[in-house]
C-alpha positions in Angstrom: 0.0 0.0 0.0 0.9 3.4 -1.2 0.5 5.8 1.9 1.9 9.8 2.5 1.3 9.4 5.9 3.2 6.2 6.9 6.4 5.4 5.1 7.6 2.0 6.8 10.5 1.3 4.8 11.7 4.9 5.6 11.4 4.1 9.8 13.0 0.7 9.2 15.8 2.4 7.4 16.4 5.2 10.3 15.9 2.7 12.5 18.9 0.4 10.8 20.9 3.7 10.7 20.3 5.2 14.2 21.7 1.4 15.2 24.7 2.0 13.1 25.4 5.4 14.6 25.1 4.6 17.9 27.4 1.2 17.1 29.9 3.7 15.4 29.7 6.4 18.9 30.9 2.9 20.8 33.9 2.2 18.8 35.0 5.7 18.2 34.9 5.8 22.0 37.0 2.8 22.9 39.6 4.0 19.4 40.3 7.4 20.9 40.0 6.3 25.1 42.0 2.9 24.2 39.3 0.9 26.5 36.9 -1.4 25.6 35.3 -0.9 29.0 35.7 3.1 30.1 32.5 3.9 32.3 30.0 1.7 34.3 27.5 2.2 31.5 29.6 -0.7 29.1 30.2 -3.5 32.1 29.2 -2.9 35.5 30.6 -5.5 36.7 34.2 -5.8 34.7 34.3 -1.8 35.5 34.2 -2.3 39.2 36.9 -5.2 39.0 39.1 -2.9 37.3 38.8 0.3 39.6 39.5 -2.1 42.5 42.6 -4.0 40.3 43.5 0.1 39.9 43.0 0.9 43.8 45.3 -1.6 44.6 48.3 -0.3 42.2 47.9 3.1 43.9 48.6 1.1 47.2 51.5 -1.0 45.9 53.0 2.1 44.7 52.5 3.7 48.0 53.8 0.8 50.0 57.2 0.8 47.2 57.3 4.4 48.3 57.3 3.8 52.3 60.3 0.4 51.1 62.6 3.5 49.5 62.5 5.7 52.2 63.0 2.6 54.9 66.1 1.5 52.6 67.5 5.2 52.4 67.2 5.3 56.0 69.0 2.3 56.4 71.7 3.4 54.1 72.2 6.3 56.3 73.0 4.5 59.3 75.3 1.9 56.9 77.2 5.3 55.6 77.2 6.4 59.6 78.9 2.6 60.5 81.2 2.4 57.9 82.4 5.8 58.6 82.7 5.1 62.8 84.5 1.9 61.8 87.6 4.1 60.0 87.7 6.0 63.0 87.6 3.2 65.3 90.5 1.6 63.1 92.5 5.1 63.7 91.7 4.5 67.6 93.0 1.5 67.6 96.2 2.8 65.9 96.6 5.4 68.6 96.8 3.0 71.1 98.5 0.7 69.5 101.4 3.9 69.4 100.6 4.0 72.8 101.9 0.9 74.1 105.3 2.1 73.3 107.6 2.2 76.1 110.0 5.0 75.0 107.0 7.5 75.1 107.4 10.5 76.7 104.3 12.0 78.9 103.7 14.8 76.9 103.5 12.4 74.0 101.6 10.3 75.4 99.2 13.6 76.5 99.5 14.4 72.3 98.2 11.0 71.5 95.4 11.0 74.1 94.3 14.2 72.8 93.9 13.0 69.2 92.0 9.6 71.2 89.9 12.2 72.6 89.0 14.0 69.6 88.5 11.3 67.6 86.3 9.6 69.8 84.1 12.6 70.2 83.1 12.4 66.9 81.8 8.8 67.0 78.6 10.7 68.8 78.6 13.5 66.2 78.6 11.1 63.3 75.4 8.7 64.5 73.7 11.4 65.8 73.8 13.1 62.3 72.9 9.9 60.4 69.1 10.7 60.0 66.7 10.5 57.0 63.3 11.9 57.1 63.5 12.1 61.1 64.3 8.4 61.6 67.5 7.4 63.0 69.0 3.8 63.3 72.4 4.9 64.4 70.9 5.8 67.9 69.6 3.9 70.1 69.0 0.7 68.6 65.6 2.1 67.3 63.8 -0.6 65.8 61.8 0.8 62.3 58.4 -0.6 61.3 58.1 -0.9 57.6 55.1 -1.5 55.9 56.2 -4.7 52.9 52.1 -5.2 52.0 49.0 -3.1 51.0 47.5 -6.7 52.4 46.8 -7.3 56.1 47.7 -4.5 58.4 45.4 -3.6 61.1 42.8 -5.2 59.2 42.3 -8.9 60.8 40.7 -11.0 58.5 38.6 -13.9 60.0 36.7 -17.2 58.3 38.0 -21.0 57.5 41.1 -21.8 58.0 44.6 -23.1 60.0 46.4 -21.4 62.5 49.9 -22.2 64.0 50.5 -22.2 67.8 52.4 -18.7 68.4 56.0 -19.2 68.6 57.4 -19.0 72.1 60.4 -16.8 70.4 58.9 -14.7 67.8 61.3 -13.8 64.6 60.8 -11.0 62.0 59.6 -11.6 59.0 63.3 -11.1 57.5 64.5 -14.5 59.6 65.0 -17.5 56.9 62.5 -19.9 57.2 65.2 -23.1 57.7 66.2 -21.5 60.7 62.7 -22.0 62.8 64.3 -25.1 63.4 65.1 -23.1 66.9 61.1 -23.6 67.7 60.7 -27.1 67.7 60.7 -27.9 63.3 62.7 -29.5 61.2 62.3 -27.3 58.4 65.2 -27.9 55.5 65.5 -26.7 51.8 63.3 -28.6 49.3 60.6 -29.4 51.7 57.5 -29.6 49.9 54.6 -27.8 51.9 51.2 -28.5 50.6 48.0 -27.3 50.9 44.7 -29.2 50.0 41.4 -27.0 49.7 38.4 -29.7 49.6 34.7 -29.1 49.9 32.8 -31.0 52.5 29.7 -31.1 49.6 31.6 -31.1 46.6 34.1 -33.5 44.9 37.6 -32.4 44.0 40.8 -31.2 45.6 42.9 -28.2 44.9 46.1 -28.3 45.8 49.7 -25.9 45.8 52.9 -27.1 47.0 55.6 -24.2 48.1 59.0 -25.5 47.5 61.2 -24.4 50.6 64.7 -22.8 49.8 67.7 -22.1 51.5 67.0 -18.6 51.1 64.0 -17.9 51.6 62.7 -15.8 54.5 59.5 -16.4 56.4 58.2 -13.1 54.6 59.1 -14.7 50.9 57.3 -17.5 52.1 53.9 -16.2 52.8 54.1 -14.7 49.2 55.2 -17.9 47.6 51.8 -19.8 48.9 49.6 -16.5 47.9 50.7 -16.5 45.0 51.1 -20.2 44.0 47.4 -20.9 45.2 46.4 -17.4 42.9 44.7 -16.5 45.7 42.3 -19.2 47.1 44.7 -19.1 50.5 45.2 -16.1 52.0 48.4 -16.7 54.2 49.9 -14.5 56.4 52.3 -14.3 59.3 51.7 -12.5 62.7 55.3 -11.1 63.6 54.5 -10.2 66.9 53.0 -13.6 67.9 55.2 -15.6 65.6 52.1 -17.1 64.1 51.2 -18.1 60.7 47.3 -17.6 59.5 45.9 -19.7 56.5 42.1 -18.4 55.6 40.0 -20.3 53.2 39.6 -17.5 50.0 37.3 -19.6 47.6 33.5 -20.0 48.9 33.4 -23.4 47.1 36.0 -24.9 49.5 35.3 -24.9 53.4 38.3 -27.4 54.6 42.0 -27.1 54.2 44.6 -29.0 55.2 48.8 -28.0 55.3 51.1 -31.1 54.9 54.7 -31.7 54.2 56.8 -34.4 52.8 59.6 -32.9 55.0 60.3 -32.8 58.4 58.2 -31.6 61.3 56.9 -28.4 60.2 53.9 -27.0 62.9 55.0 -24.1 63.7 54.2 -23.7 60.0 50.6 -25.1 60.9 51.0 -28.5 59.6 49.2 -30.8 60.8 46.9 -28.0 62.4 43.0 -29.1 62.6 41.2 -26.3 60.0 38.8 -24.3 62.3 37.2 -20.7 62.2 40.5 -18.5 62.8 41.6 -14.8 62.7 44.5 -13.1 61.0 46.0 -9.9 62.4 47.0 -9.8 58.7 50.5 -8.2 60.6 52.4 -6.7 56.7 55.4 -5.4 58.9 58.9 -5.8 58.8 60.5 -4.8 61.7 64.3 -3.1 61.1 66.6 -3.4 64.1 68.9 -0.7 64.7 72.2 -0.2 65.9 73.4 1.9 69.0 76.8 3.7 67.5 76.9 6.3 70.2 79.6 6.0 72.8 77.8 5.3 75.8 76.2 2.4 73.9 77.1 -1.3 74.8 79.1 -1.7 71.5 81.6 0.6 72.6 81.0 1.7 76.4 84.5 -0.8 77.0 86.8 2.5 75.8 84.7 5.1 76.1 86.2 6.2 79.2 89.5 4.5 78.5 92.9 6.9 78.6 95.8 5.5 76.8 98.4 8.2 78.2 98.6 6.3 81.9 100.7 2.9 80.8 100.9 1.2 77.7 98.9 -1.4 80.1 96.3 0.7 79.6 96.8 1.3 75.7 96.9 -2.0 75.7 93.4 -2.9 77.1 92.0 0.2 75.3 93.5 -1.9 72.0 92.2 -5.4 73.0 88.7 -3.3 73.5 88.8 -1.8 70.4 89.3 -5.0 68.1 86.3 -6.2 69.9 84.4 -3.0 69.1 85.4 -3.1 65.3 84.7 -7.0 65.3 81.2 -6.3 66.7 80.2 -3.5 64.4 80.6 -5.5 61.6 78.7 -8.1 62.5 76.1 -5.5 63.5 76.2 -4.0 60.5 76.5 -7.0 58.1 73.0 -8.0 59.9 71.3 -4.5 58.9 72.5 -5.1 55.5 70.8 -8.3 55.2 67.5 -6.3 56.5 68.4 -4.0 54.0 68.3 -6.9 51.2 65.0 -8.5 52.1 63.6 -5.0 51.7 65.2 -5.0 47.9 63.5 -8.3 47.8 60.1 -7.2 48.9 60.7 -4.0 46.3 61.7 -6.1 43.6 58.2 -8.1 44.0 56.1 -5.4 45.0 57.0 -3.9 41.1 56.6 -7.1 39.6 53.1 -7.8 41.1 52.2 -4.2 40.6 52.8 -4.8 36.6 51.0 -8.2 36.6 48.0 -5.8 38.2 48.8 -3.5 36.0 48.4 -6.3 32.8 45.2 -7.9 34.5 43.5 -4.6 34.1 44.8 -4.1 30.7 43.2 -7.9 29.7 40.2 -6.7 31.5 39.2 -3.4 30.1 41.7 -2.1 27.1 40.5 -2.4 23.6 41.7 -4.1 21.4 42.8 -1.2 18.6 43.4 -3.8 15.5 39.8 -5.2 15.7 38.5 -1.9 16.5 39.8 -0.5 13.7 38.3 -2.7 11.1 35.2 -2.7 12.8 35.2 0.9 12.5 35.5 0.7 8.4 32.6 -1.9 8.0 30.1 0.7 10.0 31.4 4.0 8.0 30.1 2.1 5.1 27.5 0.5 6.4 26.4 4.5 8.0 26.9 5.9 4.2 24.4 2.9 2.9 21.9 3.4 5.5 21.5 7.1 4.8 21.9 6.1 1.1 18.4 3.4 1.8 16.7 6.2 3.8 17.0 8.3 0.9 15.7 6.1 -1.4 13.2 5.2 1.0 11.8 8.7 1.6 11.6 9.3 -2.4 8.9 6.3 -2.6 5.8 8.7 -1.9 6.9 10.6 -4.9 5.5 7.9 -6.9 2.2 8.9 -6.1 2.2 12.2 -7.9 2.6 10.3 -11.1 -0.8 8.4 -10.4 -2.6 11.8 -10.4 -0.8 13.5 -13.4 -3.2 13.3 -16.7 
């Protein structure tokens, strides 16, 4: 039927076009924004996976942040050690001079004097070896860092096994083979397992963590979050010297930790699963070093005066190789606290990229596709305007019914 007041082939066109247009707004969108998903409007759900993925790369960076200001304070205090150890080796050389018997007293004053002064500066030297108000050259100030955007004050509570608290807590910078000291046999290549079953469901999921003779009880708890890609939340409690294991996957309700090793429950194995509570603790503790004079490390000559005898140079010597053995051993320990901090940088960056790529495989676009896609509606918007055109010229045909 012939009609100039309904042309349906002329709405089915629009229609057809106003589809294409709208299909053409969508891929210009994700072409110039680079996403596939850029609002709440395209995927509610993706969208609010990826601004929580994004939340958490804001925290990772912030913790990476906290982890370089921790390891330039510590390489303050390193500067500050290596420095008091040079002037404790020139010490030591005094009063090695000073055991001399030829010596005269005024020389022996002269040498005393330059004892004096050098010692004074021991003080100035740790008191001066600050960064950003902290000092670990003082008072063997121990310095909480924050290693996690996970845990915290945060306790996390639901299914899982928790280890008895150690009687001895360690850091999490203290090497996992050496909790032999609370009652394990932990060695490297120990296999611990973990075995996530269902109590309605068939099927078992289960990680192994390969022990190593490096690795640190901090390196562990990342080893079984990330080998079980989070279905097992673990985390360690430094203050209790307790290890938490929470259920992270609704379909699973039981889990059990096992080892082909030795005795390993201070890990939690054999530990009955049970409703527990994390405190989720994500801080390593940094123990400082007292460099001052009237600290233990050197209180055996700081009152010392090598210009009585050489008996007394001599003690004052004796003293000092103790002083210069024990500082390095002090400071060879802060270094290896300083090295599981590079190691908990060097992760943090690598899981903040793998974040970083999840949110990318979520919600960027996919330019190549895009791209074509966005040829085949250019032509299909130039025929649909072409079809509405020819559509809306079909009425004219019925002037030529009423011409004579």
């Amino acid at each position: 039927m012939l009609s100039v007041n309904t042309n349906y082939s002329a709405m089915v066109a629009l229609q057809n076009l106003n589809f294409t247009n709208t299909e053409l707004e969508g891929v210009q969108n994700k072409i110039s924004t680079g996403l596939k998903i850029s609002s709440a409007r395209d995927n509610g759900a993706i969208y609010a996976i990826a601004e929580g993925q994004r939340s958490r790369v804001s925290s990772v960076a912030a913790v990476k942040d906290g982890i370089d200001r921790a390891n330039s304070t510590i390489d303050v205090a390193l500067a500050a050690g290596k420095s008091i150890g040079e002037i404790l080796q020139k010490l030591k050389a005094k009063s090695v001079a000073a055991q001399a018997d030829d010596l005269t007293p005024d020389q022996r004053d002269a040498l005393q004097a330059d004892f004096d002064s050098l010692r004074g500066q021991i003080d100035t030297i740790a008191n001066s070896a600050q960064f950003n108000g902290a000092n670990l050259a003082v008072g063997s100030f121990d310095f909480n860092v924050l290693i996690s955007d996970l845990g915290g004050s945060t306790a996390a509570t639901g299914v899982g096994v928790q280890s008895v608290a150690m009687g001895l807590p360690v850091s999490g910078a203290a090497l996992l083979t050496d909790l032999t000291d609370q009652s394990a046999a932990i060695a490297a290549n120990d296999l611990i397992s973990f075995d996530l079953t269902s109590s309605t469901a068939a099927g078992t999921f289960t990680v192994a963590v390969e022990v190593t003779a490096t690795m640190t009880v901090d390196d562990y708890i990342q080893a079984v979050n990330a080998a079980s890609g989070g279905k097992v939340s673990a985390s360690y409690d430094d203050q209790a010297g307790q290890f938490t294991y929470l259920i992270n996957d609704t379909y699973y309700d039981e889990l059990a930790v096992t080892t082909g090793g030795g005795n390993a429950d201070v890990l939690g194995v054999g530990v009955a699963f049970g409703n527990v509570s994390s405190a989720g603790s994500n801080m390593m503790v940094v123990n400082g070093l007292d460099l001052t004079i009237a600290g233990s490390m050197f209180a055996s000559f700081s009152t010392v005066d090598i210009s009585t005898s050489a008996a007394a140079a001599t003690t004052a010597a004796n003293a000092l190789e103790q002083a210069i053995t024990d500082l390095n051993i002090s400071l060879a320990s802060l270094g290896s606290q300083a090295t599981a901090l590079d190691a908990q940088q060097d992760f943090l960056a690598k899981l903040s990229d793998e974040i970083e790529n999840g949110i990318g495989n979520l919600v960027d676009a996919d330019l190549a596709k895009e791209s074509a896609k966005l040829q085949s509606l250019q032509i299909k918007q130039q025929l649909g305007a072409q079809a509405l055109s020819i559509a809306n010229q079909a009425p004219q045909v019925i002037l030529s019914l009423f011409r004579s």
